[in-house]
NUKOLRO-680352 format. One record per residue (C-alpha): residue number from 1; residue in three letters; x, y, z. Coordinates in nm, 3 decimals, decimal comma, always signed. Example, Ala and Ser with C-alpha at 12.3 -4.5 7.8 and 13.67 -1.06 7.14 Angstrom:
2
> num; residuo; east; north; up
> 1; ALA; +1,230; -0,450; +0,780
> 2; SER; +1,367; -0,106; +0,714
//
This chain:
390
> num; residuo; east; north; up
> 1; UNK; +1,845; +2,881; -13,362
> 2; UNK; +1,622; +2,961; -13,658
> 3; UNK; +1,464; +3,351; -13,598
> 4; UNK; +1,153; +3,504; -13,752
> 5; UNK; +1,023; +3,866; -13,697
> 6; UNK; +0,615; +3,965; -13,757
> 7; UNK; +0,550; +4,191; -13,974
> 8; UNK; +0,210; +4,352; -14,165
> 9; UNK; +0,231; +4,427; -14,507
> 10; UNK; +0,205; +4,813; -14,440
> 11; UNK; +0,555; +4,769; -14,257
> 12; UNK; +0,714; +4,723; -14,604
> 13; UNK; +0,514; +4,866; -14,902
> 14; UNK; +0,633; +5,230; -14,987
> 15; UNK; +0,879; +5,190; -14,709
> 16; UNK; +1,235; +5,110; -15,001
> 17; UNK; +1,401; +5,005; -14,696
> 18; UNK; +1,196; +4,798; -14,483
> 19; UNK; +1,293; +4,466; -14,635
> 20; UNK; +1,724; +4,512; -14,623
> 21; UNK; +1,623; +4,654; -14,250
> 22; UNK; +1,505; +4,314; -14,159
> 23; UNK; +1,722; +4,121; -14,319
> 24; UNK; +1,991; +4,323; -14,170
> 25; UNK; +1,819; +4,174; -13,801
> 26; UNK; +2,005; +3,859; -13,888
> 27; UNK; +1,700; +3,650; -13,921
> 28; UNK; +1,614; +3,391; -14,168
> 29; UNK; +1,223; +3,415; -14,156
> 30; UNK; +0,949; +3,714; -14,154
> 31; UNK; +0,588; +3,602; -14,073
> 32; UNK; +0,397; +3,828; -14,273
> 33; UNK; +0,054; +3,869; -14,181
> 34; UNK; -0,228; +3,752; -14,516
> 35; UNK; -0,571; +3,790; -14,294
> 36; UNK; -0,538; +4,035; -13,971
> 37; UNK; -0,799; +4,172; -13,730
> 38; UNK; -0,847; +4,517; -13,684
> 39; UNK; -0,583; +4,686; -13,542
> 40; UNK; -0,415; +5,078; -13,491
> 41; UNK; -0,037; +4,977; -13,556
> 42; UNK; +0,255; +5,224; -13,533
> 43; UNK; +0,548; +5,244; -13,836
> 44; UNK; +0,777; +5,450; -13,685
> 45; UNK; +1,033; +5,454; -13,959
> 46; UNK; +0,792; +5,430; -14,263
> 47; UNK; +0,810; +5,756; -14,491
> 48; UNK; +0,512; +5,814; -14,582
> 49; UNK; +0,295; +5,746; -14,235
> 50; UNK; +0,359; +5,681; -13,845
> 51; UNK; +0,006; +5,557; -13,789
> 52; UNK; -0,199; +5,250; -13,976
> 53; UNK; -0,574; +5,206; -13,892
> 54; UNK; -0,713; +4,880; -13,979
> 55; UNK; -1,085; +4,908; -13,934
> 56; UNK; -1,191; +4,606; -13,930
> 57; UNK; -1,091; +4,229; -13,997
> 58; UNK; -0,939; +4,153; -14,332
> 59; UNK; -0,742; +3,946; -14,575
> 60; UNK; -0,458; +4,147; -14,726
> 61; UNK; -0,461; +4,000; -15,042
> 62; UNK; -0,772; +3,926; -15,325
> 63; UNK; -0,986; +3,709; -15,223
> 64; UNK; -1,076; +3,419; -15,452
> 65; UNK; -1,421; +3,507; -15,606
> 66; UNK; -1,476; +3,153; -15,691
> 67; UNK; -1,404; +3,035; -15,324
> 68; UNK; -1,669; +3,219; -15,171
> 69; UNK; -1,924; +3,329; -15,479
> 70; UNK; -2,239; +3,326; -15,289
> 71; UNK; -2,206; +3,273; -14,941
> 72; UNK; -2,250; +3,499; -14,660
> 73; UNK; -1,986; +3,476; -14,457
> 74; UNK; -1,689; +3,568; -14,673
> 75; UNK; -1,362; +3,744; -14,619
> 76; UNK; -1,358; +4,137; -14,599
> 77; UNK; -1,181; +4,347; -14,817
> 78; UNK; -0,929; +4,560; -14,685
> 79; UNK; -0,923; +4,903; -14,691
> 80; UNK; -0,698; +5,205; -14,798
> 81; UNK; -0,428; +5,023; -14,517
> 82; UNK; -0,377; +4,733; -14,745
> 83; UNK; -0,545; +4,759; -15,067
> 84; UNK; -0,489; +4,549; -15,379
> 85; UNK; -0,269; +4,270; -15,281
> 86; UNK; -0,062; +4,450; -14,992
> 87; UNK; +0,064; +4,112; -14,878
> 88; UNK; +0,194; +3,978; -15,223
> 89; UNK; +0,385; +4,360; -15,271
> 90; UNK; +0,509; +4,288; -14,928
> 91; UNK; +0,631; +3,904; -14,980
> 92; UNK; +0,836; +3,983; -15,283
> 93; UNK; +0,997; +4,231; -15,133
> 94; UNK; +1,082; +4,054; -14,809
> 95; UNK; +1,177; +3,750; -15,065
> 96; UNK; +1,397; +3,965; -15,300
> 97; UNK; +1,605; +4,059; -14,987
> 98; UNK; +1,693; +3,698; -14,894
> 99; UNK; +1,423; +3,635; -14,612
> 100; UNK; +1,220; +3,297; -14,633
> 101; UNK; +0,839; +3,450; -14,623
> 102; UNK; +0,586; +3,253; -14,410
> 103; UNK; +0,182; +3,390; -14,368
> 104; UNK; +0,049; +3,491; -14,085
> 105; UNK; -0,352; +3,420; -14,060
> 106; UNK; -0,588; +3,533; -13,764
> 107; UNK; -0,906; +3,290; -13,793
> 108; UNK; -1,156; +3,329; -13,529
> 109; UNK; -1,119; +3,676; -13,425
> 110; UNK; -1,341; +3,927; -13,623
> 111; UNK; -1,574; +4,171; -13,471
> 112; UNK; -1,684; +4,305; -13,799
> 113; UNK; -1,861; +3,948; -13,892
> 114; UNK; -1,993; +3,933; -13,537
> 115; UNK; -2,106; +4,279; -13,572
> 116; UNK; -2,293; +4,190; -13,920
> 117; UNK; -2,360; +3,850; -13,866
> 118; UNK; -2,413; +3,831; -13,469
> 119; UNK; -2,542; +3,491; -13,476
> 120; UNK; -2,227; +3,386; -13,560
> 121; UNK; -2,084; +3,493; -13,189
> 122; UNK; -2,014; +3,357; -12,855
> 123; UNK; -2,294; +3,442; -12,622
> 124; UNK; -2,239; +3,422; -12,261
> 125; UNK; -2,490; +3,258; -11,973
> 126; UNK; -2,615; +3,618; -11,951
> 127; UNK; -2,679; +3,636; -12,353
> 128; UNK; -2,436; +3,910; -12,420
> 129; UNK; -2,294; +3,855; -12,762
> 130; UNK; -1,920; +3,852; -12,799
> 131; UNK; -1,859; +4,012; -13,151
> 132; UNK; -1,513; +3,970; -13,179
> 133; UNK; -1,537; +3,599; -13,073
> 134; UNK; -1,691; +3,334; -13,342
> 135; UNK; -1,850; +3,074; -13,199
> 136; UNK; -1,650; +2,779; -13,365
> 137; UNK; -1,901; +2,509; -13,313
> 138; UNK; -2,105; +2,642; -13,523
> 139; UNK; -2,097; +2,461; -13,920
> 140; UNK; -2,153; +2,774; -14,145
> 141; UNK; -1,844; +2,944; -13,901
> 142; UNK; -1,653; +2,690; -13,940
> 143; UNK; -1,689; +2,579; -14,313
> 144; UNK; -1,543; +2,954; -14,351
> 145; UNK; -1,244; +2,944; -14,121
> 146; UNK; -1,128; +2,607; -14,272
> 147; UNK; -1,157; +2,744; -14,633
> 148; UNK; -0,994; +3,102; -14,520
> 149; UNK; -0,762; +2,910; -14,331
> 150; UNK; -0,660; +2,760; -14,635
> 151; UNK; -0,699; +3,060; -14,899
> 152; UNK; -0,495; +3,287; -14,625
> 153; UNK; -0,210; +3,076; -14,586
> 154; UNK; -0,124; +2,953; -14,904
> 155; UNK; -0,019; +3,212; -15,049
> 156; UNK; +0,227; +3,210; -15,372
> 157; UNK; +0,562; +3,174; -15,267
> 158; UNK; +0,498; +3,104; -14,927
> 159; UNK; +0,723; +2,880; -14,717
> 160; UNK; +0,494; +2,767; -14,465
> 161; UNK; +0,214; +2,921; -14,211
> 162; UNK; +0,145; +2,988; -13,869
> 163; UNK; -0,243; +2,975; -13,745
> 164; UNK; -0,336; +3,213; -13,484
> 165; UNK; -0,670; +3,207; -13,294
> 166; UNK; -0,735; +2,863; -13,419
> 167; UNK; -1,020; +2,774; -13,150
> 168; UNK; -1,207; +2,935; -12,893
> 169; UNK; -1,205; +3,313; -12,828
> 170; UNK; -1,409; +3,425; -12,533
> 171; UNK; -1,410; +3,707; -12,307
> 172; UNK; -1,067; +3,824; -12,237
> 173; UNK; -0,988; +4,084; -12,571
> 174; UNK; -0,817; +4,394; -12,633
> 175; UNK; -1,079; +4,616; -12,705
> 176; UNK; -1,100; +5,007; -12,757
> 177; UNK; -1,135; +5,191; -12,430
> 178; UNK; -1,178; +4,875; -12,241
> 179; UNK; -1,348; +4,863; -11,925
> 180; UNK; -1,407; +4,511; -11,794
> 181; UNK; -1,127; +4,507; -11,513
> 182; UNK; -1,324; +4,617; -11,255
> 183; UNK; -1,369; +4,313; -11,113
> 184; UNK; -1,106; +4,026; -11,048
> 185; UNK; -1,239; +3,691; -11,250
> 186; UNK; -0,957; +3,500; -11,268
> 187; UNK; -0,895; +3,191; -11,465
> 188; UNK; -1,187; +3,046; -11,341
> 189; UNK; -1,414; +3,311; -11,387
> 190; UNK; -1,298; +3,375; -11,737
> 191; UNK; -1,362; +3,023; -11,797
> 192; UNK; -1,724; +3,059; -11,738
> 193; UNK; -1,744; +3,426; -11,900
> 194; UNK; -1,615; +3,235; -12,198
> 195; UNK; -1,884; +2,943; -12,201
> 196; UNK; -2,088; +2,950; -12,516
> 197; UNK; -2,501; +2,941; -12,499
> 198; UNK; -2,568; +2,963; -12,868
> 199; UNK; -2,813; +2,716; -12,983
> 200; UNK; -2,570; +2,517; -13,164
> 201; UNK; -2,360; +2,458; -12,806
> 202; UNK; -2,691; +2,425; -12,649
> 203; UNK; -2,710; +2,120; -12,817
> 204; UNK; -2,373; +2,030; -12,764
> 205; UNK; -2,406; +2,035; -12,379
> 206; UNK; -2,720; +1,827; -12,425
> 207; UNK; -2,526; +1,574; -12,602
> 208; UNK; -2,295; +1,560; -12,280
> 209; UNK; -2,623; +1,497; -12,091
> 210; UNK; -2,673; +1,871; -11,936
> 211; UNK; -2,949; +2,101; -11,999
> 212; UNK; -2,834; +2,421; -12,129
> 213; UNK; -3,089; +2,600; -11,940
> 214; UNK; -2,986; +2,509; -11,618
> 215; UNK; -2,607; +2,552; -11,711
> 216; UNK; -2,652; +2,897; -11,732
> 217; UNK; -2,866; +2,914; -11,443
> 218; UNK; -2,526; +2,733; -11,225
> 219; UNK; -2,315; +2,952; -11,453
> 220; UNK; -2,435; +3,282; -11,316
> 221; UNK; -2,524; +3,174; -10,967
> 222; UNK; -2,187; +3,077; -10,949
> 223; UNK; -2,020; +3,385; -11,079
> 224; UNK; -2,238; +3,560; -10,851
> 225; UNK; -2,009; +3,629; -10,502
> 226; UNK; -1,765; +3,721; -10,796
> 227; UNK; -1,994; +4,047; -10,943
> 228; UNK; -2,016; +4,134; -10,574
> 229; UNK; -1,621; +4,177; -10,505
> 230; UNK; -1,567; +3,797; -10,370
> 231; UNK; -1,221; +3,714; -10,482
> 232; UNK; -1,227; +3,476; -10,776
> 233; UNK; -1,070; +3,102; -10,739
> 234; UNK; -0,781; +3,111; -10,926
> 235; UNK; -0,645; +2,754; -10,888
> 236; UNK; -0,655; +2,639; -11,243
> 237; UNK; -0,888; +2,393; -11,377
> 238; UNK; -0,939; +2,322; -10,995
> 239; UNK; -1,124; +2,679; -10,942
> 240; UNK; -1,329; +2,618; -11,234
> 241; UNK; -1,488; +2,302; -11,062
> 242; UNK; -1,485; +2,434; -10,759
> 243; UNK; -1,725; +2,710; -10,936
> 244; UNK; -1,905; +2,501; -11,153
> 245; UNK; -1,903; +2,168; -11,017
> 246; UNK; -1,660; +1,886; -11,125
> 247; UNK; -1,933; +1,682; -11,321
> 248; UNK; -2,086; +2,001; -11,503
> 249; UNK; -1,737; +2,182; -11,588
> 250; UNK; -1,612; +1,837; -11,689
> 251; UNK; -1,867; +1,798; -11,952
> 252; UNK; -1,867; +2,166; -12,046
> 253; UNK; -1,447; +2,094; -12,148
> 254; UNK; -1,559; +1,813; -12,290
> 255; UNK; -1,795; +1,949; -12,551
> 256; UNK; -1,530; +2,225; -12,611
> 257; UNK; -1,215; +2,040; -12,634
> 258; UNK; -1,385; +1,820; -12,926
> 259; UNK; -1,499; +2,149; -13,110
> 260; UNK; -1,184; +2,276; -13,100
> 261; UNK; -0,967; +1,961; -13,189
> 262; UNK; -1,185; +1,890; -13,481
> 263; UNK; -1,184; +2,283; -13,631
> 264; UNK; -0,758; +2,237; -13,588
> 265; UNK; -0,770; +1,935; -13,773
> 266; UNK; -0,998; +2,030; -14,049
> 267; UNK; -0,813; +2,299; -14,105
> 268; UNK; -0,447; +2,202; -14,084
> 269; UNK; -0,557; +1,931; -14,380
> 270; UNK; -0,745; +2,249; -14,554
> 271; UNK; -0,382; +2,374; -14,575
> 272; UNK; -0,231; +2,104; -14,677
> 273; UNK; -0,433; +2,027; -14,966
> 274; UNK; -0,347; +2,307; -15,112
> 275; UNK; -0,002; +2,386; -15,051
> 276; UNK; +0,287; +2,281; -15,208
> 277; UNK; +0,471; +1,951; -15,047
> 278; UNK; +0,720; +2,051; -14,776
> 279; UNK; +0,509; +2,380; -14,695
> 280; UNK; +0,507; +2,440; -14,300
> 281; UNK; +0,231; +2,465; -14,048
> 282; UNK; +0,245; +2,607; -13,703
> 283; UNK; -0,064; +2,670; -13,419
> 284; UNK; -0,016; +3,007; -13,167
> 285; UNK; -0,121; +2,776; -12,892
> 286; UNK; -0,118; +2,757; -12,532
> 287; UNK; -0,074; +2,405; -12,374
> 288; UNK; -0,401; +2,436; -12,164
> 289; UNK; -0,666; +2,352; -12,339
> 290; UNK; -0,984; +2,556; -12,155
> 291; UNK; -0,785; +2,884; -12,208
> 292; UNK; -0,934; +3,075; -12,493
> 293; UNK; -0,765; +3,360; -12,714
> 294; UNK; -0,535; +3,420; -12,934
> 295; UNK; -0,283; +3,095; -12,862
> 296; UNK; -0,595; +2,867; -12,865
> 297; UNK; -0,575; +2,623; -12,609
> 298; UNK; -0,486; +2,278; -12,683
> 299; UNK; -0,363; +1,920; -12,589
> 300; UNK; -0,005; +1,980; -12,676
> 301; UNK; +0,019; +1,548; -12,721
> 302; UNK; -0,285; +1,610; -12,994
> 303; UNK; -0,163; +1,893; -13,180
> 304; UNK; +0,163; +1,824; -13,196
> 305; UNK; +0,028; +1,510; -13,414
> 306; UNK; -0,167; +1,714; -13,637
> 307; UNK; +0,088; +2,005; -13,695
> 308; UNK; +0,425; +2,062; -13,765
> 309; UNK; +0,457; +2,229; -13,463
> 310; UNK; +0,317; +2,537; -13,188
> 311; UNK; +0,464; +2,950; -13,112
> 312; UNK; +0,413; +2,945; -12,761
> 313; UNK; +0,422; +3,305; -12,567
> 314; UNK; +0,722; +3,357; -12,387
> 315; UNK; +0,772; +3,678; -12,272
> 316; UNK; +0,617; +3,658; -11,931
> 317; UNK; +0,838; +3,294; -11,888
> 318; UNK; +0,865; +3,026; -12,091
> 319; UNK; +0,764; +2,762; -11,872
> 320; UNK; +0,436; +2,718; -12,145
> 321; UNK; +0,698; +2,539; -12,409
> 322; UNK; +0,743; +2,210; -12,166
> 323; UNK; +0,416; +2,047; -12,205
> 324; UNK; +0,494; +2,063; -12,562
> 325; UNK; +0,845; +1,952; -12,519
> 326; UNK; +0,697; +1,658; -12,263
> 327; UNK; +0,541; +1,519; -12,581
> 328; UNK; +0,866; +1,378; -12,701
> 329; UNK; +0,737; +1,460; -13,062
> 330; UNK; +1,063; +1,462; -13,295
> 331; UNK; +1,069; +1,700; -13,555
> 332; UNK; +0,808; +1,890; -13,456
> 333; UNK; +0,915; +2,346; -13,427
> 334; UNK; +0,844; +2,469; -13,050
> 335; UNK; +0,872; +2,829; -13,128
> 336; UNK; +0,906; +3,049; -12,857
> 337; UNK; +0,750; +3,383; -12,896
> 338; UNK; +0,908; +3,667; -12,755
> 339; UNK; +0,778; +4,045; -12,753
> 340; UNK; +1,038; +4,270; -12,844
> 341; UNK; +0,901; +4,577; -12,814
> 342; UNK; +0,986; +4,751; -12,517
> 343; UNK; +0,660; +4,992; -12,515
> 344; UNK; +0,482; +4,671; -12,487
> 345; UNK; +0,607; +4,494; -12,192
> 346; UNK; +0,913; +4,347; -12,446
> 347; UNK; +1,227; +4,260; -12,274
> 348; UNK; +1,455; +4,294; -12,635
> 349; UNK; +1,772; +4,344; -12,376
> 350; UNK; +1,756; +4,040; -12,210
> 351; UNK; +1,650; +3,820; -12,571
> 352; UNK; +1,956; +3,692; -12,565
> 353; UNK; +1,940; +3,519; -12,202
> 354; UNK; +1,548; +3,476; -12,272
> 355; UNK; +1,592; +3,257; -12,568
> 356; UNK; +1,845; +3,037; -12,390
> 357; UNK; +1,651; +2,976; -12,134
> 358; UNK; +1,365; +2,842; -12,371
> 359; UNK; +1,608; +2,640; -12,549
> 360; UNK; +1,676; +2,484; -12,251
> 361; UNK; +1,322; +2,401; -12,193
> 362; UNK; +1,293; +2,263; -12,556
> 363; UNK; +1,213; +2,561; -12,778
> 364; UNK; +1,406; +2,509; -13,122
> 365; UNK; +1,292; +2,826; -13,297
> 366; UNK; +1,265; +3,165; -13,193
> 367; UNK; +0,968; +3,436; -13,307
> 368; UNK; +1,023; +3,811; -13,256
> 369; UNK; +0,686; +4,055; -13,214
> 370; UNK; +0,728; +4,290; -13,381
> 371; UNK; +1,003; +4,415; -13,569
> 372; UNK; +0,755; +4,690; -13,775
> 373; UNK; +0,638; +4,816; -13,451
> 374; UNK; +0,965; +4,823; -13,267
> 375; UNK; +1,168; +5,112; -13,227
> 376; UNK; +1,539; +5,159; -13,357
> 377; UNK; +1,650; +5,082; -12,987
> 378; UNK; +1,474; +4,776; -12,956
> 379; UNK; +1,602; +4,647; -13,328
> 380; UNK; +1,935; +4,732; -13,217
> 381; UNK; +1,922; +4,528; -12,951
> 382; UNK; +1,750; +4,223; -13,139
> 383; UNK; +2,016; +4,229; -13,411
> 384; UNK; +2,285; +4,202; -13,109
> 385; UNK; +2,047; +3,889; -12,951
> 386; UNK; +2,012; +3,766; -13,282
> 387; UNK; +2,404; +3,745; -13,371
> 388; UNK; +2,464; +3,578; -13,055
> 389; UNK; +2,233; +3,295; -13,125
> 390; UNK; +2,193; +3,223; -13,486
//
């Protein structure tokens, strides 16, 4: 079974033996990251630092003047984390030592344009602005994800890509000194929390025949019993119309499952314009398609017939790999996505027994997060998995 780690650029450059440490894992693939959110990442075997702080959202490589001469929402630059081209340093090397190099590009995830630009956000029925979460119905917002979608992924010598937050974001986020879990919203409640009132979704729900007025009137009265310590419905799509109303939350997916399905496609043909023929392109997804996040939610039958294929998250079970199996799609890479970090709830022990289990359950190709944050323990014990199953 094919094997790819994550890495970011800063894992390898300056680091003379980050790329024969990898391919020493026993893996065939690294998905190097092009365009990344901000993040504070530990190296721990990197000899010149322990700690990276990414600041803010940013491709890792030069942006193509021409691409984006005189319009306002435009990739940022990285800073002293990854300057210059940090992700074509860190491709060659990775190349040099045998590994097949793929990119790895975060798309609608960037509080630094929300922050600057906070039209472009998600804002909730209570018109709090989401900055880390572009609203993706918007055109100017999505006119730039499909082209950085496209810039980010093709890079030169790139093998193929893998999308990640390719459709809605909403409330649920890793945030600095987070303090939302107070209160218990569960699936349904983040479903609402994540409901978009900009104007542009406004007229969205409109077109479904709803006022967007009074859908954030219902929003909030419903979430109300929540706010006061009533335990939130957590019965799937089932809790959401049991919130909302079956008519209203029907033709709240509806609007959203079309924004979403559209943006994917647009994009996966941005990509394959201008790649080279045989390049590969992947969607983090998750096979619901109301969740929002990182592994945007989608119809697994749909994407599956846009895409080459889906990393699905595994570590907690990977039970999310057989709608996309169901599908009967031939051809098509269900990657299961495994955390293999131990500090971070990674299981890189049991990887081994993990990953057969999710081949059993259709997975065909395994992804590893994240070798550059890993410690030597937890490589160890993926280079041990990784024998066993390659």
């Amino acid at each position: 079974m094919k094997a790819s780690v994550f890495l970011y650029p800063w894992d390898v450059n300056g680091d003379p033996e980050a790329a024969s440490r990898m391919a020493g894992l026993g893996v065939a693939q690294v998905t190097l990251a092009s365009a990344y959110h901000s993040t504070r990442a530990l190296t721990p075997r990197h000899p010149r630092h322990r700690i990276v702080t990414a600041s803010h959202a940013a491709v890792l490589y030069p942006a193509e003047d021409a691409r984006w001469q005189g319009r306002s929402l435009r990739p940022y630059a990285a800073g002293e984390w990854a300057s210059g081209d940090a992700y074509g340093a860190a491709a060659a090397e990775l190349a040099e030592a045998g590994l097949e190099v793929h990119t790895w590009v975060v798309l609608a995830h960037n509080s630094r344009m929300g922050a600057e630009h906070p039209s472009t956000s998600v804002v909730n029925a209570y018109g709090d602005r989401y900055p880390w979460a572009p609203c993706i119905a918007q055109p100017g917002t999505r006119a730039y994800l499909v082209d950085l979608a496209a810039e980010a992924a093709v890079r030169p010598g790139a093998r193929g890509t893998e999308l990640e937050s390719l459709g809605w974001y909403g409330l649920a986020h890793l945030h600095a000194h987070d303090k939302i879990g107070g209160v218990g919203l569960g699936d349904a409640g983040q479903y609402l929390m994540s409901l978009c009132f900009c104007a542009v979704c406004l007229d969205g729900y409109a077109e479904q025949g709803m006022d967007g007025g009074e859908l954030a009137v219902a929003v909030r009265e419903a979430l109300e019993p929540v706010w006061r310590g009533a335990v939130a419905s957590d019965g799937g799509w089932a809790g959401v119309e049991k919130l909302l109303g079956a008519e209203p939350a029907a033709a709240t997916r509806v609007w959203r499952d079309r924004v979403a399905r559209t943006l994917q496609e647009a994009a996966v043909s941005a990509v394959r314009a201008a790649a080279p023929a045989g390049f590969q392109v992947l969607l983090h997804a998750d096979p619901v398609s109301y969740h929002c996040g990182a592994n945007a939610g989608v119809d697994p039958r749909h994407i599956l017939s846009v895409a080459d294929g889906v990393v699905v998250p595994c570590t907690g079970g990977a039970g999310l790999l057989t709608p996309f199996a169901e599908t009967g799609r031939e051809g098509r890479v269900l990657a299961a996505n495994f955390t293999v970090v131990s500090g971070m709830g990674g299981r890189p022990h049991t990887l081994a027994a993990d990953a057969e289990r999710a081949a059993s359950l259709g997975a065909t190709e395994l992804r590893l997060y994240h070798a550059g944050l890993a410690s030597d323990a937890d490589l160890e014990a993926v280079r041990s998995a990784v024998a066993d199953l390659v």
